[in-house]
Backbone as XML, in Angstrom:
<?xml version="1.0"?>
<chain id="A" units="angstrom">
  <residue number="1" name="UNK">
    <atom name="N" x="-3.772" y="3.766" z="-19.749"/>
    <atom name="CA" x="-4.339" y="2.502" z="-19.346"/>
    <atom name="C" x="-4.095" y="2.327" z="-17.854"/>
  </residue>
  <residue number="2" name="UNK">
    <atom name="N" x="-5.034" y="2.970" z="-16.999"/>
    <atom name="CA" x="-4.718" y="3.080" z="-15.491"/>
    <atom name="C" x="-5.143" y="1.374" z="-14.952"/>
  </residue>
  <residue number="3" name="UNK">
    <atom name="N" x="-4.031" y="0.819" z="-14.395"/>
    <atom name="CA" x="-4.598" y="-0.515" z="-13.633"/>
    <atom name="C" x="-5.496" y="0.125" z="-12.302"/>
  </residue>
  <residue number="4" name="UNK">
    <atom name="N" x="-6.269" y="-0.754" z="-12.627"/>
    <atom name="CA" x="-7.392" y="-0.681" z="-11.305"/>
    <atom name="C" x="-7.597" y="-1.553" z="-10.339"/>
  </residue>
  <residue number="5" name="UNK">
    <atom name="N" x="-7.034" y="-2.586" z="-10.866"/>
    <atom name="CA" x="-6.729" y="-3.837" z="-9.504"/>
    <atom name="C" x="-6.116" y="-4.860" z="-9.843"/>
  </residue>
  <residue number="6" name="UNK">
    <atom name="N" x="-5.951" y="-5.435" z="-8.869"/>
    <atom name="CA" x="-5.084" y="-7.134" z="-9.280"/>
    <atom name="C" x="-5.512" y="-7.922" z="-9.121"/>
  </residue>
  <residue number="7" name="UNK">
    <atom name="N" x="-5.019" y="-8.905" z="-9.600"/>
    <atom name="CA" x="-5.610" y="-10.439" z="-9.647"/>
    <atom name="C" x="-4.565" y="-11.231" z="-9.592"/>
  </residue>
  <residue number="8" name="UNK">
    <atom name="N" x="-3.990" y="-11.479" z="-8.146"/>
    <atom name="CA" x="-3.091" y="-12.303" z="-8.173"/>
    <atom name="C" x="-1.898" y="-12.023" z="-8.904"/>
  </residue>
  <residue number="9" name="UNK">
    <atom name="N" x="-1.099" y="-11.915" z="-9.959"/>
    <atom name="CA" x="0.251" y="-11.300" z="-11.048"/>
    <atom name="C" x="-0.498" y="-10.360" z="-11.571"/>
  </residue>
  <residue number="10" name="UNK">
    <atom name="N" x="-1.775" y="-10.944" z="-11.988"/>
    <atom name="CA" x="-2.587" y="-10.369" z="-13.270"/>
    <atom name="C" x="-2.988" y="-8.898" z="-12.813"/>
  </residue>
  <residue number="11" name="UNK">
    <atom name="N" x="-2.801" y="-7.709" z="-14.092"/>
    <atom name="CA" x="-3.352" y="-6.774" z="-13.902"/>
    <atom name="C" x="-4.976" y="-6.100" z="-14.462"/>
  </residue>
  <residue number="12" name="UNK">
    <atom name="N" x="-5.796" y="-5.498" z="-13.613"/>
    <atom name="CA" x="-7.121" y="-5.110" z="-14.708"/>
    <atom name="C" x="-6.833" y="-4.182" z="-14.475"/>
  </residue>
  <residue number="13" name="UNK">
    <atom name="N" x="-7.180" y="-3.706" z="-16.215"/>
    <atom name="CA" x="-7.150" y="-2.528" z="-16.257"/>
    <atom name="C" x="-8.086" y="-2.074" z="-17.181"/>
  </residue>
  <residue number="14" name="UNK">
    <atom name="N" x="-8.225" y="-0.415" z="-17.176"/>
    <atom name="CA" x="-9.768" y="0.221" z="-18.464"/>
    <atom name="C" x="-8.865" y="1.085" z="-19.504"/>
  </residue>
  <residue number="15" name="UNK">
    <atom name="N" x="-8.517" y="0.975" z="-20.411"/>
    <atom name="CA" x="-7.890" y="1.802" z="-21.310"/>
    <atom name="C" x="-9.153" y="3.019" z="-21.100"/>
  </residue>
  <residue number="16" name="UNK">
    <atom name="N" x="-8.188" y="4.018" z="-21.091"/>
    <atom name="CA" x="-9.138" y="5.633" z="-21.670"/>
    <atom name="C" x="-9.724" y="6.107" z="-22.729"/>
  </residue>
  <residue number="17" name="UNK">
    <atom name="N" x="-9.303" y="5.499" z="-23.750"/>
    <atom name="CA" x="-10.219" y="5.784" z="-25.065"/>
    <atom name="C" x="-10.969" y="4.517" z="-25.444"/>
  </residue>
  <residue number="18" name="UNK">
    <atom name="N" x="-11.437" y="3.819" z="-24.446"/>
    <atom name="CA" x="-11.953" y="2.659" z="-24.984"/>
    <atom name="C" x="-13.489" y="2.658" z="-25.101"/>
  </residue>
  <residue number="19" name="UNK">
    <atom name="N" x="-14.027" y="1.639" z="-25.641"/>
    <atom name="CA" x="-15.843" y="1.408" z="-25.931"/>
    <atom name="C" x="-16.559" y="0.860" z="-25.125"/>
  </residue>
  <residue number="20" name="UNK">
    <atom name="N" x="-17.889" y="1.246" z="-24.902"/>
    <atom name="CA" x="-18.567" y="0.488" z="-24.405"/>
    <atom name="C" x="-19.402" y="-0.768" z="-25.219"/>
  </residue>
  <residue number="21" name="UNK">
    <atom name="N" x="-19.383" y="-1.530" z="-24.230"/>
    <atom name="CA" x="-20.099" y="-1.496" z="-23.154"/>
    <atom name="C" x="-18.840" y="-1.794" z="-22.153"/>
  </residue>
  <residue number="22" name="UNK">
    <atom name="N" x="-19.660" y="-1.366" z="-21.384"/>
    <atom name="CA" x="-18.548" y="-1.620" z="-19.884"/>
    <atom name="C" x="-17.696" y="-2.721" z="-19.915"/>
  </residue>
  <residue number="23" name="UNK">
    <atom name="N" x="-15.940" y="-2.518" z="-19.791"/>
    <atom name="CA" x="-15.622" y="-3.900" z="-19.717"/>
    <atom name="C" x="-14.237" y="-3.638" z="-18.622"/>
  </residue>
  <residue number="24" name="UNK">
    <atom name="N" x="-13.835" y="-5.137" z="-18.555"/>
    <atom name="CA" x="-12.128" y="-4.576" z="-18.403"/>
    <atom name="C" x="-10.982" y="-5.815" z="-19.029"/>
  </residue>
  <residue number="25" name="UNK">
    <atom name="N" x="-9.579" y="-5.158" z="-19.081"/>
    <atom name="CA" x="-8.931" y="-6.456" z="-18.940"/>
    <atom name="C" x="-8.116" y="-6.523" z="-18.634"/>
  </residue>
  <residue number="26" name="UNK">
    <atom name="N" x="-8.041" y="-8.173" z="-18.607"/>
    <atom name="CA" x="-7.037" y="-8.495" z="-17.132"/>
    <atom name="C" x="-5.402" y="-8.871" z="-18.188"/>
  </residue>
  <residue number="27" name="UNK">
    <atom name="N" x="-4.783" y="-8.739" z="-17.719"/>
    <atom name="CA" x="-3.675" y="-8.926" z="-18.251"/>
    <atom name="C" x="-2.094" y="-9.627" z="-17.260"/>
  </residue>
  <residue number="28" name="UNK">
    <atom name="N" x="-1.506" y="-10.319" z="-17.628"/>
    <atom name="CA" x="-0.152" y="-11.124" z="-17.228"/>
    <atom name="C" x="0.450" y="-11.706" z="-18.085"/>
  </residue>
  <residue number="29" name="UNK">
    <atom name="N" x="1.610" y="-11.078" z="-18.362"/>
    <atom name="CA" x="2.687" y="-11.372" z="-19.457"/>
    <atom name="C" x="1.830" y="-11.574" z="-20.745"/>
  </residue>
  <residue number="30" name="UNK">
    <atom name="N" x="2.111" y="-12.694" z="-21.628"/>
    <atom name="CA" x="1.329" y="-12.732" z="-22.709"/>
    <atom name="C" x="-0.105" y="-13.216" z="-22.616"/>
  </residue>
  <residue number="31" name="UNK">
    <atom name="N" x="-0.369" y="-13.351" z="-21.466"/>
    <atom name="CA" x="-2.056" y="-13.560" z="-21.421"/>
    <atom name="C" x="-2.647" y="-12.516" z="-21.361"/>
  </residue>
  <residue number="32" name="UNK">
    <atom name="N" x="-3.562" y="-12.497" z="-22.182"/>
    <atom name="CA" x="-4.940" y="-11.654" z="-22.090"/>
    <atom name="C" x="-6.400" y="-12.182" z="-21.649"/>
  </residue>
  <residue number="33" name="UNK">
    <atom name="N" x="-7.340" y="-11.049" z="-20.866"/>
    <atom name="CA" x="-8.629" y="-11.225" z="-21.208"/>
    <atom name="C" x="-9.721" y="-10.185" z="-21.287"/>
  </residue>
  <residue number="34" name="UNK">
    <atom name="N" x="-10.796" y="-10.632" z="-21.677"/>
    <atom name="CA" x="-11.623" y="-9.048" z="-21.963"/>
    <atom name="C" x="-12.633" y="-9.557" z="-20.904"/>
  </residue>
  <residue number="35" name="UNK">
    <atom name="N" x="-13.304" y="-9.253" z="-19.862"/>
    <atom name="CA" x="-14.802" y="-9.189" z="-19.586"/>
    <atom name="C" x="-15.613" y="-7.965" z="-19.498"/>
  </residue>
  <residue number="36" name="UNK">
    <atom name="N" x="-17.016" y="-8.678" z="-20.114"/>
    <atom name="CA" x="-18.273" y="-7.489" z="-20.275"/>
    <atom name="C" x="-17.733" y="-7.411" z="-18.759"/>
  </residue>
  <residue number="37" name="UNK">
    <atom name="N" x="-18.711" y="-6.141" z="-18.493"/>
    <atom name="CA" x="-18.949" y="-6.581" z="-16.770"/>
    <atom name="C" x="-20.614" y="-6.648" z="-16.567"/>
  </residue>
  <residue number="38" name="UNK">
    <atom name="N" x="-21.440" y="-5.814" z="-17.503"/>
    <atom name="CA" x="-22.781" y="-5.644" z="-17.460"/>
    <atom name="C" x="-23.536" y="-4.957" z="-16.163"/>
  </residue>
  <residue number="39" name="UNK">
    <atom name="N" x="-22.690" y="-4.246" z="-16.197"/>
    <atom name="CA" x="-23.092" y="-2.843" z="-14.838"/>
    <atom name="C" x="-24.573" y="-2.643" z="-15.034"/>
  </residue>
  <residue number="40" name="UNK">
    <atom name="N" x="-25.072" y="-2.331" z="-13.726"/>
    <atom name="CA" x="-24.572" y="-2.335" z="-12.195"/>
    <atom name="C" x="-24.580" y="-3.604" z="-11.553"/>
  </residue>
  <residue number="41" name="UNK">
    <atom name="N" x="-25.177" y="-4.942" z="-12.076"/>
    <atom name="CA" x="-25.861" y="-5.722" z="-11.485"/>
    <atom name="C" x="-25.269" y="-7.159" z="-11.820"/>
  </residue>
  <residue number="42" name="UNK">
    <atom name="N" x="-24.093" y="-7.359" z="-12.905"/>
    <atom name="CA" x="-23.415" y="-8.596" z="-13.699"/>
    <atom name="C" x="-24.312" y="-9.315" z="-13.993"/>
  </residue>
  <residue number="43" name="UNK">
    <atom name="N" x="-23.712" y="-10.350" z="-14.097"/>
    <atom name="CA" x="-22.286" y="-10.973" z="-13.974"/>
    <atom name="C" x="-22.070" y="-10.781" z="-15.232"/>
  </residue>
  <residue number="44" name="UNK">
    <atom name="N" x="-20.331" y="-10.338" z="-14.840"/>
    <atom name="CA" x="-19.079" y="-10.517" z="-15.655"/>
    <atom name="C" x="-19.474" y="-11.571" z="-16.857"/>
  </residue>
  <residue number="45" name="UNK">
    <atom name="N" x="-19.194" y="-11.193" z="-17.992"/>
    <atom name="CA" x="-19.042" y="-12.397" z="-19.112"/>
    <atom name="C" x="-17.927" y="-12.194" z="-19.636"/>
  </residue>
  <residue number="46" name="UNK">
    <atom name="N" x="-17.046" y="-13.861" z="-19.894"/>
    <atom name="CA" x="-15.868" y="-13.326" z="-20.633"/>
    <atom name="C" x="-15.818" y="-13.279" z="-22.346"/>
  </residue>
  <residue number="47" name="UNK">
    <atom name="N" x="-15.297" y="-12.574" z="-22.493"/>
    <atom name="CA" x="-15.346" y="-12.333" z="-24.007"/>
    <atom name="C" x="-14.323" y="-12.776" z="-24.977"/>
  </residue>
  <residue number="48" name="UNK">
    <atom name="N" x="-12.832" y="-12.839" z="-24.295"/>
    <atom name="CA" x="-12.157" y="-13.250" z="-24.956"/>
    <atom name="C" x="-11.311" y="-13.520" z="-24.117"/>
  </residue>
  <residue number="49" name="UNK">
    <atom name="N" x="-10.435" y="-14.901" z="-23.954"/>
    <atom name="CA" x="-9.168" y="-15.151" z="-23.498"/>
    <atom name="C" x="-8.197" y="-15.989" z="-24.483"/>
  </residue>
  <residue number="50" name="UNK">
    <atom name="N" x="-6.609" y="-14.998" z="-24.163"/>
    <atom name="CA" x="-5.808" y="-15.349" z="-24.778"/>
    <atom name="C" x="-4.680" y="-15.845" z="-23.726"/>
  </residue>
  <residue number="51" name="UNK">
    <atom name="N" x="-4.572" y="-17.134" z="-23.431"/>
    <atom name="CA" x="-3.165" y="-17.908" z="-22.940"/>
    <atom name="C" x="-3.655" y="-18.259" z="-21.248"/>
  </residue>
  <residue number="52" name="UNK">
    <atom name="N" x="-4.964" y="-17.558" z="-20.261"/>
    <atom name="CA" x="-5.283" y="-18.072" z="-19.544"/>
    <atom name="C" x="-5.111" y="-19.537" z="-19.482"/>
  </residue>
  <residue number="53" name="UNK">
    <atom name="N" x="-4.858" y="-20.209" z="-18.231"/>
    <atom name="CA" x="-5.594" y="-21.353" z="-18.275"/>
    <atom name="C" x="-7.101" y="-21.612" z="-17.802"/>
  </residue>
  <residue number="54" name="UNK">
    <atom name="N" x="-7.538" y="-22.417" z="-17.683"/>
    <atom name="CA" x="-9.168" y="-22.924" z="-17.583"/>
    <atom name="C" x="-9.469" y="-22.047" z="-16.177"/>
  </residue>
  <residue number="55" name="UNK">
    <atom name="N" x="-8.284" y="-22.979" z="-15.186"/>
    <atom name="CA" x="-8.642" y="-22.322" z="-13.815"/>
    <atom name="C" x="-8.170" y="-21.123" z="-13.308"/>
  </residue>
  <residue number="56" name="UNK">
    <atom name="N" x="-6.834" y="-20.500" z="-14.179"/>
    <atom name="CA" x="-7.145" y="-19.166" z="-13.971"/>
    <atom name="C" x="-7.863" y="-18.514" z="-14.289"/>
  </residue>
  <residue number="57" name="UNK">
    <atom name="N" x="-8.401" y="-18.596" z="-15.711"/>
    <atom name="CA" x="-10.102" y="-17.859" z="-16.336"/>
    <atom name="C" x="-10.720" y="-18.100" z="-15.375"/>
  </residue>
  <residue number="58" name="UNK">
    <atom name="N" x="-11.352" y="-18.814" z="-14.700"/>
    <atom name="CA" x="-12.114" y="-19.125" z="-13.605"/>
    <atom name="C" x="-12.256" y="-18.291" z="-12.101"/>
  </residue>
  <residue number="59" name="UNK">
    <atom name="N" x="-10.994" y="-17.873" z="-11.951"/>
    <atom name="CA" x="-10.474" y="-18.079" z="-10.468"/>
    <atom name="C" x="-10.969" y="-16.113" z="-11.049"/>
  </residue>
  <residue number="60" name="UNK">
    <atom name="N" x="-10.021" y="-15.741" z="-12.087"/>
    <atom name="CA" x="-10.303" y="-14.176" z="-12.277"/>
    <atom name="C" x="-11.706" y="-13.639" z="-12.573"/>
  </residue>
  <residue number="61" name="UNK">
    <atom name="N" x="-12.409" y="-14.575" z="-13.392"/>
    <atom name="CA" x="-14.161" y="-14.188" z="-13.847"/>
    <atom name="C" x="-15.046" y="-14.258" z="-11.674"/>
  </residue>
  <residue number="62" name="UNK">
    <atom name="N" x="-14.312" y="-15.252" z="-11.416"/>
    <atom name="CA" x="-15.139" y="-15.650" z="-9.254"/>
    <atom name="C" x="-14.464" y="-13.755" z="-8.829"/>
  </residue>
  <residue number="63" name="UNK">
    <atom name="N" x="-13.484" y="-13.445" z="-8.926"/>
    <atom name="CA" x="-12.801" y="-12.289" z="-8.399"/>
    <atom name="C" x="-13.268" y="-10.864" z="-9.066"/>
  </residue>
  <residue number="64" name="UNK">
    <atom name="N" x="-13.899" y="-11.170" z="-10.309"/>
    <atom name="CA" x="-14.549" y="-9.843" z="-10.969"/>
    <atom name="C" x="-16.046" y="-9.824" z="-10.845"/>
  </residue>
  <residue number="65" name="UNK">
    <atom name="N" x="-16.046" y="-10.746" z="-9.913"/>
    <atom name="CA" x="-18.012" y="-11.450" z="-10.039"/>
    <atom name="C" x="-18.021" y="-10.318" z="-8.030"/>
  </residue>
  <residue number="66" name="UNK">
    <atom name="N" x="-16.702" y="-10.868" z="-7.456"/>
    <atom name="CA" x="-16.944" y="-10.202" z="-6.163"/>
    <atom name="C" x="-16.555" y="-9.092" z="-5.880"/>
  </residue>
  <residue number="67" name="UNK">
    <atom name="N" x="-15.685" y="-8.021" z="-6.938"/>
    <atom name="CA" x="-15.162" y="-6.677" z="-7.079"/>
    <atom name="C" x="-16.115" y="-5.703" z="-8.338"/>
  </residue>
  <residue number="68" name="UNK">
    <atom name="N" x="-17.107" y="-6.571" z="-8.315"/>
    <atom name="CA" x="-17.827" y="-5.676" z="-9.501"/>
    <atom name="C" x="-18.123" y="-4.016" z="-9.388"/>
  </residue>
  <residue number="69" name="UNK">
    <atom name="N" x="-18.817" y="-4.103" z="-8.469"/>
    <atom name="CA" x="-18.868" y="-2.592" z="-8.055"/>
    <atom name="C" x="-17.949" y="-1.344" z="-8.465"/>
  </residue>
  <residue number="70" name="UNK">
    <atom name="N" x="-16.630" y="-2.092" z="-7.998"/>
    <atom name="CA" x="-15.594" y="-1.514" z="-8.187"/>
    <atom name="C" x="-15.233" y="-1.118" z="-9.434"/>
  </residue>
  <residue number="71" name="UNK">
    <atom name="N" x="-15.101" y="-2.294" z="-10.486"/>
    <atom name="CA" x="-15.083" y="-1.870" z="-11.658"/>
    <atom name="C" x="-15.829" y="-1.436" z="-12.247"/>
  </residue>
  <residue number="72" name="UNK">
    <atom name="N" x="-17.438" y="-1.484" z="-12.095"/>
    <atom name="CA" x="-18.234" y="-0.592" z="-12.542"/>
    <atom name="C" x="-18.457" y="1.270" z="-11.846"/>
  </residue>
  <residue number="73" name="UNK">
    <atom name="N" x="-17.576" y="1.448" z="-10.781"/>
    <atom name="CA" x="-17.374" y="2.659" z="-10.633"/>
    <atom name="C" x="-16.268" y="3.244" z="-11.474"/>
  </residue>
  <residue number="74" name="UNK">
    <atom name="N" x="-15.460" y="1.995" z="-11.210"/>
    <atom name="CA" x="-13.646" y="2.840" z="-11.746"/>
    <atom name="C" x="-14.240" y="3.361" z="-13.616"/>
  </residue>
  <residue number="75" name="UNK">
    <atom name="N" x="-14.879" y="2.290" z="-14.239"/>
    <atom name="CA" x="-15.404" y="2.345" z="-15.681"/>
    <atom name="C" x="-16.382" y="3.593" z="-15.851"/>
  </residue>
  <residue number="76" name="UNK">
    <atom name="N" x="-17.261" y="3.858" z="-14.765"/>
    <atom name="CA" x="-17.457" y="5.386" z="-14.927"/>
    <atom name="C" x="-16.877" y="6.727" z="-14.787"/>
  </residue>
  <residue number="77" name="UNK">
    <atom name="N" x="-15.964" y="6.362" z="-13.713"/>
    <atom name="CA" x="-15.010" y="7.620" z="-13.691"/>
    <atom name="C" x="-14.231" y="7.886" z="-14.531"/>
  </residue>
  <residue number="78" name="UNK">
    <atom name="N" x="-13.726" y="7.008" z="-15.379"/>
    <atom name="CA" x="-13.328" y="7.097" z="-16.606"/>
    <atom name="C" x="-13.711" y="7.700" z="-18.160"/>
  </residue>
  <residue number="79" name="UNK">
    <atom name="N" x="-15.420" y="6.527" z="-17.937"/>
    <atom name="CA" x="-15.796" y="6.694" z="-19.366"/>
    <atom name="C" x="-17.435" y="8.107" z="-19.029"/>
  </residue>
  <residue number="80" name="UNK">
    <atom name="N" x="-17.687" y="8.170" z="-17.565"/>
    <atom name="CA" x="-18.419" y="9.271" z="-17.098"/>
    <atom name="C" x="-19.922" y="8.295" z="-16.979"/>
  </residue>
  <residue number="81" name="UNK">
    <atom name="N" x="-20.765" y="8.983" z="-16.679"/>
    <atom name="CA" x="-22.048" y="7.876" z="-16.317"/>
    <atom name="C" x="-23.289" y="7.856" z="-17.475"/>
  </residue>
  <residue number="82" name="UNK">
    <atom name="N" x="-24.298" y="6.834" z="-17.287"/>
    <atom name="CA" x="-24.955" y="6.846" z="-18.706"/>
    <atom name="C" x="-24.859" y="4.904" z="-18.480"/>
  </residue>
  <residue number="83" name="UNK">
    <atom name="N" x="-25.950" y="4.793" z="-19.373"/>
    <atom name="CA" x="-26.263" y="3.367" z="-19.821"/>
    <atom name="C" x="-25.005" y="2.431" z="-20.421"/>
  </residue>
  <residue number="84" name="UNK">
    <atom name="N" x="-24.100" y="1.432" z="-19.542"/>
    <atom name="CA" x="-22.878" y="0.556" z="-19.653"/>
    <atom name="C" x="-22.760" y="-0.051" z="-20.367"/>
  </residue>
  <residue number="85" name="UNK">
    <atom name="N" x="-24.107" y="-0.547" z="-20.778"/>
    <atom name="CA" x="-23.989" y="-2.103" z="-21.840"/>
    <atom name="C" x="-24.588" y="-1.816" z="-22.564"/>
  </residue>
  <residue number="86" name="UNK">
    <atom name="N" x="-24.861" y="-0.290" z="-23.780"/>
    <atom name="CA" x="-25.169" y="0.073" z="-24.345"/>
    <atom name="C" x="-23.998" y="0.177" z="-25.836"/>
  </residue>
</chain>
């Protein structure tokens, strides 16, 4: 589960055996979250949050809306290239 960036405490990261469609998640202590990302073009949707608050969900979905790229490269080098949100 290589972290690929931060978010403030919070870590994102892409597990290696994981599914598509393209996603990532962000993680800090017992909070979780999942977002699609919907490569190449977003926006990020979140899919699931566990223990965020409102405005940190917020503040991390504005920060994955302006690093998308990124995670839609790091998610191919990983999962290799081909249709994301499939």
């Amino acid at each position: 589960m290589p972290t690929i960036d931060r978010i403030n405490a919070a870590r994102v990261v892409i597990y290696l055996n994981d599914h598509r469609p393209a996603h990532v998640h962000v993680v800090q202590g017992d909070c979780r979250a999942v977002l699609i990302l919907h490569c190449p073009d977003g926006p990020p949707e979140l899919r699931e949050n566990i223990g965020f608050f409102r405005t940190e969900m917020r503040h991390i979905l504005e920060e994955c809306i302006s690093r998308l790229a990124l995670f839609c490269g790091e998610w191919e080098r990983h999962h290799g290239p081909g249709r994301q949100n499939s």
